[in-house]
N, C-alpha and C positions, 0 to 999 in steps of 0.2 A: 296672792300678793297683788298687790293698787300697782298702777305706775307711780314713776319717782325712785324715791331710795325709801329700799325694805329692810330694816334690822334684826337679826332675832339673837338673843342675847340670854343668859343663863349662865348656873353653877357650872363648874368642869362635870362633866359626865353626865349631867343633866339629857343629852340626846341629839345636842345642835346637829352631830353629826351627820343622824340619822335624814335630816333635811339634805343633806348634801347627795347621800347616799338611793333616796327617791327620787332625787334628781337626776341621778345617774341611771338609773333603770330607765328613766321614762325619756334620756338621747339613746339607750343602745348598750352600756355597760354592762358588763359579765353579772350575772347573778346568780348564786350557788346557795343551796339548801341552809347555810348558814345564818339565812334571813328571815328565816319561818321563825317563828316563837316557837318552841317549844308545846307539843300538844297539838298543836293546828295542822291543818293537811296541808295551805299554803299561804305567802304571803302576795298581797295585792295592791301595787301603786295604781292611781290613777289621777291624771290630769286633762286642765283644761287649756290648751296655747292657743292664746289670741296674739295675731301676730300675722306682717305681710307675708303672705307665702310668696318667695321668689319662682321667677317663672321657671329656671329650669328644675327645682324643685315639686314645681306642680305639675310639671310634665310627666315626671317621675313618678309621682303617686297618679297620674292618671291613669298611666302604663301598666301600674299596679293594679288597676282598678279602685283604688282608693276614692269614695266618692267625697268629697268636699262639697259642702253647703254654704252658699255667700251669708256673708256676714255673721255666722256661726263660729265657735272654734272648733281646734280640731283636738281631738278629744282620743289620748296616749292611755292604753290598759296594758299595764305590765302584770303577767300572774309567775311565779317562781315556784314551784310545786316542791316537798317537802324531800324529793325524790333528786331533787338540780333539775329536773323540766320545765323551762321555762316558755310561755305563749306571749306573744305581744298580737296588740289591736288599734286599730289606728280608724276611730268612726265608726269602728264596731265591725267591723273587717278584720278576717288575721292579716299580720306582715308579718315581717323578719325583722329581727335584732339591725343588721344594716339599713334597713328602711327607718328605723326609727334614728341611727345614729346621720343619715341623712338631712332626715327634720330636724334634728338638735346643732345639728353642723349650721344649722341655718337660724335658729334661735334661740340658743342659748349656749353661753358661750361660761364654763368653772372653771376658777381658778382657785388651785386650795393644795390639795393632794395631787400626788405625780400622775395617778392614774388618767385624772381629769384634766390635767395642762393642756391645754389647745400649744401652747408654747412650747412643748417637747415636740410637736410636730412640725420639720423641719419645711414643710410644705408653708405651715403658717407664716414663716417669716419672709417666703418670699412674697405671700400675700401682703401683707401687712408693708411691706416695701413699696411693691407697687402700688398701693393701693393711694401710700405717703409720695411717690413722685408723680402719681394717676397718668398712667401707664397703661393701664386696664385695656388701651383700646389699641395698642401698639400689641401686649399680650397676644390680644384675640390673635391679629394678625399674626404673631410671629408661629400663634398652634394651629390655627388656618393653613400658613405655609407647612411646617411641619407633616399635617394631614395630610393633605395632596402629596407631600414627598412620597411620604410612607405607601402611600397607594401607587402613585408613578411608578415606584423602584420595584413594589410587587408584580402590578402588571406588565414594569420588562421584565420581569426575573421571569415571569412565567413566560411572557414570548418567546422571550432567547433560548430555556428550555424547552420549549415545543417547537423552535426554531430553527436546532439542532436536530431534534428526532425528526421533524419532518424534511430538511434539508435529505436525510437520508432516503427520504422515499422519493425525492425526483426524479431520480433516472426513471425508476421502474415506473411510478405515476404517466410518466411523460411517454415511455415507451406504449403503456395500456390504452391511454387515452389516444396517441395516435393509430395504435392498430383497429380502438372501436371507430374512431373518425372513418377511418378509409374504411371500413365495413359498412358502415350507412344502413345498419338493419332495419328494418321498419318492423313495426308490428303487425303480424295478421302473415308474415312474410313467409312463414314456414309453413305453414299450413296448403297456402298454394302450391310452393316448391313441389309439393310432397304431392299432392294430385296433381302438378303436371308431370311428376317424373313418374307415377303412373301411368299415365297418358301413352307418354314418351317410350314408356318400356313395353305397350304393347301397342304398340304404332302400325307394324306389318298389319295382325291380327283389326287391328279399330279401321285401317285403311280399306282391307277387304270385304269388310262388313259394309263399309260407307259405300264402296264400287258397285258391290250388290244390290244396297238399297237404293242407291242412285240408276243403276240400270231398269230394279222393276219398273221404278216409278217414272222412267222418261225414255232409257234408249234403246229396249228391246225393240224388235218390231212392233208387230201387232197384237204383243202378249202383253206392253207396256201398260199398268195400270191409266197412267195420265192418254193414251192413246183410248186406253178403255172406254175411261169418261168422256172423254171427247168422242167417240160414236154413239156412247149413251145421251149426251148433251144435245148433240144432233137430232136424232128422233124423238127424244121430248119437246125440243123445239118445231119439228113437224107435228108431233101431238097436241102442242098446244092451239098451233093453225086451227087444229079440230075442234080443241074444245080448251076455253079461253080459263078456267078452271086450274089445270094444274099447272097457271106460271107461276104460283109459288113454290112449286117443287121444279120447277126452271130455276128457278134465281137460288132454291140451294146447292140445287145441283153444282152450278155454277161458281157459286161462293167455295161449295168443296172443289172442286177444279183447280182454282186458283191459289188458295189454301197448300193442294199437294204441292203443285207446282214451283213454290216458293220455297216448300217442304225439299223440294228436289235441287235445287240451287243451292239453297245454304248446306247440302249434305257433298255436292259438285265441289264449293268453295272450302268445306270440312276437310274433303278427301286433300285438297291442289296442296293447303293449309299444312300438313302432314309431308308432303314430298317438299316444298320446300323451306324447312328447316333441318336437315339432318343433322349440323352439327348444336344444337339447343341440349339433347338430352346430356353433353358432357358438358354445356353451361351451368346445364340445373343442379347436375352431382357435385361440381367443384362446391360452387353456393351454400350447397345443404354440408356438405360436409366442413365449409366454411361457418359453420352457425354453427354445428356440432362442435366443434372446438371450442369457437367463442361461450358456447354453454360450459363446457367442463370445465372453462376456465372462472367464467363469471358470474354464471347464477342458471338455475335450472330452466328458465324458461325466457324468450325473448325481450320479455318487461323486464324481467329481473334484471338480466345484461343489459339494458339500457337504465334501469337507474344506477346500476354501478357506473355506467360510462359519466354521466351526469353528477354521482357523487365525486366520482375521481377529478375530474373538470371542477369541482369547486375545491377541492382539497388542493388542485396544484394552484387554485388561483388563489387560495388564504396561501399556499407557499412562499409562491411568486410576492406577495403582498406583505408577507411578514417584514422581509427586511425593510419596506416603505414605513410600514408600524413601526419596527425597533426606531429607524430615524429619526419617526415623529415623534416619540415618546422620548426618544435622550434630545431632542431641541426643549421638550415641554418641561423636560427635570432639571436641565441649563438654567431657562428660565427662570423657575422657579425656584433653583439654589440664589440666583442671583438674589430675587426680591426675598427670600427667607435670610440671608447674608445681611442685605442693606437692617431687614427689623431686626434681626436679633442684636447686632453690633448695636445701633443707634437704641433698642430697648435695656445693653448691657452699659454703654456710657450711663444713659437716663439712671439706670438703679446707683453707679460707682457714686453718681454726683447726689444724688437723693440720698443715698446712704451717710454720706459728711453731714448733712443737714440734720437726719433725724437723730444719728449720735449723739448731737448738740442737743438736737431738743429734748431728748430723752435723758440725758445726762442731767439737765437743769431740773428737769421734773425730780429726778432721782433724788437732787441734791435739797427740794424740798420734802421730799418722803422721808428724810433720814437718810440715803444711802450716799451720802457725798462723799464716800473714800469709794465707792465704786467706781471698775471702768468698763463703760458698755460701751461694746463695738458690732459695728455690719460688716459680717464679711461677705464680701461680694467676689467672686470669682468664677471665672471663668474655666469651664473644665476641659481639660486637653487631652485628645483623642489619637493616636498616628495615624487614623483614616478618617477622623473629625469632616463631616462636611462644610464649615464653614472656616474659613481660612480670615487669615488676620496676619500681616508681619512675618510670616514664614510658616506659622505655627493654624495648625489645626484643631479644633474645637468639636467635642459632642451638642448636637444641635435634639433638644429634646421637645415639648411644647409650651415651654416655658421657657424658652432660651437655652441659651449657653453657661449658664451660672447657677451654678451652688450660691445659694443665699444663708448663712445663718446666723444668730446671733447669739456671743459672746461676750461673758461677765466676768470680773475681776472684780469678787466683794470687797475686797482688803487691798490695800497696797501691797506692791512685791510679787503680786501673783501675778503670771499670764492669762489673759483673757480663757475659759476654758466653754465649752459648748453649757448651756442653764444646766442638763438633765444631769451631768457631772456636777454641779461645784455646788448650784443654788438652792437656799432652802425652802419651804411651802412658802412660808412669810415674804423673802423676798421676789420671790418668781410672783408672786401679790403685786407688790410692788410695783416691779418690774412691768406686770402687764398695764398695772394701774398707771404705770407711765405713758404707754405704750398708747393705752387707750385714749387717755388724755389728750396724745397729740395729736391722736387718726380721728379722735372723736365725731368729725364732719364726714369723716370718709367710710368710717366701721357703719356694717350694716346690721350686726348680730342686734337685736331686739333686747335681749335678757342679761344682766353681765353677775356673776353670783362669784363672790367671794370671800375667800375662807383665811384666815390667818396675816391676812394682808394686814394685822394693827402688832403681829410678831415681831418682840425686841423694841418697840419702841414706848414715847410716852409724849407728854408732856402738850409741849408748842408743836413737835411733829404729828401727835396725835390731829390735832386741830385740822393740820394742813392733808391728812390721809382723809379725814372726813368732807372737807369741805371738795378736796376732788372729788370724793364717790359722790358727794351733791352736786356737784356739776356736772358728771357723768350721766346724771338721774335725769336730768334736764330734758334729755331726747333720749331716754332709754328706760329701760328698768331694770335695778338693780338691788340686789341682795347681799348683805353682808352678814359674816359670821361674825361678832365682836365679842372683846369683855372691856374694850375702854369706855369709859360715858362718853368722852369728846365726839368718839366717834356716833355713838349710839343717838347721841342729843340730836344730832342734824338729821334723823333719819323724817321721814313723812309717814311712815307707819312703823311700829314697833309694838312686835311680838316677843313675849315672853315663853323662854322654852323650861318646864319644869315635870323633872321625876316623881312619881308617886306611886304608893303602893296601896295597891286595894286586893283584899282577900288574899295575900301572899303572890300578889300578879303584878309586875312592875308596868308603869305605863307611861307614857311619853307623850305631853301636848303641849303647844303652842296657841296661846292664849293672845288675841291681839289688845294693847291696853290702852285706855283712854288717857287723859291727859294728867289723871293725881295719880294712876296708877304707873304710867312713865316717872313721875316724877318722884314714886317709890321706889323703884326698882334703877333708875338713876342714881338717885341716893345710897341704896345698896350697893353698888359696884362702884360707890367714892368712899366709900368706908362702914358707912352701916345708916340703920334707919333713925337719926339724929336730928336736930333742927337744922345746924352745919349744914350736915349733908344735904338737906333738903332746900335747904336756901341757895345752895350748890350747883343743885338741880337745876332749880327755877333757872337762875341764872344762865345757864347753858343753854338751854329750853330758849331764855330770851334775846339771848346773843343771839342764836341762827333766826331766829324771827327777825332782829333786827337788823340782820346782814341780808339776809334773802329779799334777793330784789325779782325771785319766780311770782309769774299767777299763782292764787292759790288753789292749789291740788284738791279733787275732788277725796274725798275719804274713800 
């Protein structure tokens, strides 16, 4: 299909259908073995959507991996296997059936059969609302607020309950960490203990030893080693007198001398060292046996009980800190019920008052489509919650990200009736209609690309016929659009038209769409005003020449 308005037109039973139903595969629609011909292993749509990809759409498929190529289309392979397996592809990548109903959400928008009503989706209508009082950006805001609620309220809920469990381990926290405090263990700390209370425990025995070695070496008499050396020292210094030769074995001598000497001191200060500390050895045992505990209680080995000490010190100070947390987080959810209050209120007035207006506007369309015993209404309401966060007049409200309001819209085909929701009351033709109103008035605001309609010329004729087609041509104008028809009025305004016809070869039914030139339009016009006549034909023309002569569009490339 060109841009503009696309018609494709034929006998009853002829196939038209079948276009709708390829269109369905290739947004996402269920597809079941029921679509294979008969004999063949599967059936195979594919398409070509040239079209702006919206950014959060693109997003989406990039996430997918989906690669997209500029200024390419993007290019939908639906396969249905004879089995109900069905595969989709999107650029020659597998997706998912939701990935594709994503891109169709975004470009191309059927109106025909229930299955494909964008209009039974109640979400729609509150698009289509805001869209009509442009809103959109008050929207954003009020599911922006919504967002952060929804996270604030989480992350107290989880504080409060970790706030409460850990509440319970203060005391004992508080009690551990001050008994590591006042223990001040160090590391390396045990290790000493444990060789000085060796020391300590053979102190008599290390004493006697030291008094002995300190005696040979200084306060015997004349048996005293250092007494030794020194009359040895002596006579090699008269030796050397002699003979000048061995004062290098002076000056060792010497060097050992002084050596022992110093050897006999620090063994003097060893011994004094020992007498006075007697009562050390019950410092050292309290100590060790002060570590011994703290081990059984807190980890096998002196690092261990100091990162426990360190981890408990930060667990009481998230404690200690929580309640500051819970504080700041309900000032931050205050906050921001406020400014989620002021958008959703002022984005739930903006819809009540946009709503009267597009009533009207939609109502007047209707009543040029044929449906002027109809009564289309918006209901706009506000939904009410007993714990609702958003307060109003007494009354509390469910606050979701789309506001506070149930949106939807309600027909009354006939006089007498109550408005009832579409998917109840309305028929293919007019929910047609209906959108075709719909689109009419958002026509600046709607952003769907492709608009395909089916049965929208149901029930009517004549002068309303005229007035269904020249909207789908005005529609066409900044979009493109496809219509299923059997009126000529409608079919005459079209910028392309295709012809849909059954045929049978070798006992094998076949189904094509033929696009026709301008005597072949004006056959098959003729046809569908009564038959292949001069009348008819001059019929034709004339239709053919009216929309030429109203159309005040550029002319469309073929």
């Amino acid at each position: 299909f060109a841009a503009g308005f696309n018609v494709l037109t034929g006998e009853p039973g002829a196939g038209k259908s079948i276009t709708l139903g390829a269109l369905g595969l290739v947004i996402g629609e269920r597809g079941g073995p029921e679509l294979v011909r008969t004999g063949e292993d599967a059936a195979r749509v594919e398409a070509a959507l040239e079209f702006a990809i919206p950014d959060q759409v693109r997003s989406q498929l990039d996430d997918a991996g989906i690669e997209l190529r500029d200024d390419e289309p993007l290019i939908v392979t639906r396969r249905v296997s004879a089995a109900g397996r069905t595969r989709a592809q999107l650029n020659g990548g597998l997706t998912t059936n939701s990935m594709l109903k994503v891109v169709g959400e975004a470009c191309i928008d059927i109106h025909g059969q229930h299955e494909h009503q964008s209009l039974f989706r109640v979400q729609t209508h509150m698009d289509l609302v805001d869209a009509f009082a442009g809103v959109e950006s008050l929207r954003d805001a009020v599911a922006a607020c919504h967002e952060r609620i929804l996270t604030l309220r989480r992350e107290l809920r989880d504080l409060q309950q970790n706030q409460r469990a850990a509440e319970r381990e203060r005391e004992l926290l508080t009690h551990e960490v001050d008994e590591l405090d006042r223990a001040t263990l160090r590391d390396g700390e045990e290790e000493k203990l444990d060789a000085e209370r060796r020391r300590l425990l053979n102190a008599e025995k290390i004493h006697d030893a030291a008094e002995s070695l300190h005696t040979r070496l200084h306060d015997a008499d004349d048996t005293a080693i250092l007494e030794q050396l020194r009359a040895a020292l002596t006579e090699l210094q008269g030796l050397r007198e002699l003979d000048d030769s061995v004062k290098p074995l002076e000056n060792r001598l010497d060097a050992v001398y002084y050596e022992l000497e110093d050897v006999a001191l620090q063994l003097r200060d060893y011994r004094d060292e020992l007498n006075a500390s007697p009562g050390r050895l019950s410092k050292v045992g309290e100590r060790l046996d002060l570590i011994y505990q703290l081990k059984r209680k807190y980890g096998d080995t002196i690092p261990d009980v100091l990162r426990y000490h360190e981890d408990a010190r930060e667990k009481l100070r998230r404690i200690t800190g929580g309640a500051d947390a819970i504080r700041r987080l309900v000032g931050e959810l205050r906050a921001e019920l406020r400014q989620a209050t002021e958008h959703a209120l002022a984005l739930s007035d903006a819809r009540r008052s946009a709503a009267e207006s597009l009533e009207k506007a939609v109502a007047a369309e209707l009543r040029e489509l044929g449906m002027d015993k109809a009564d289309f209404h918006v209901r706009v309401e506000p939904v009410e919650a007993p714990n609702g966060l958003i307060k109003r007049g007494g009354k509390s409200y469910k606050l979701g990200a789309g506001g506070v309001d149930d949106v939807e819209f309600l027909i009354a085909p006939n006089v007498g009736e109550a408005p009832r929701p579409l998917n109840r009351i309305a028929s293919g033709g007019e929910i047609s209609r209906v959108m075709l109103a719909l689109k009419t008035v958002l026509s600046e605001m709607d952003r769907v690309s492709t608009l395909v309609f089916d049965e929208v010329d149901s029930g009517i004729g004549g002068a309303t016929a005229t007035v269904v087609g020249r909207k789908l041509r005005q529609l066409a104008e900044s979009r493109q659009v496809v219509c299923i028809t059997h009126l000529p009025q409608i079919a005459a305004m079209a910028d392309r038209h295709f012809r849909v016809e059954k045929t049978v070869e070798r006992e094998r039914t076949r189904t094509t769409a033929t696009l026709l030139d301008e005597e072949s339009r004006v056959a098959e016009l003729a046809h569908m005003l009564g038959g292949a006549t001069d009348t008819s034909r001059a019929h034709a023309r004339e239709l053919m020449r009216a929309t030429a002569s109203s159309d005040k569009r550029p002319k469309r490339r073929p």
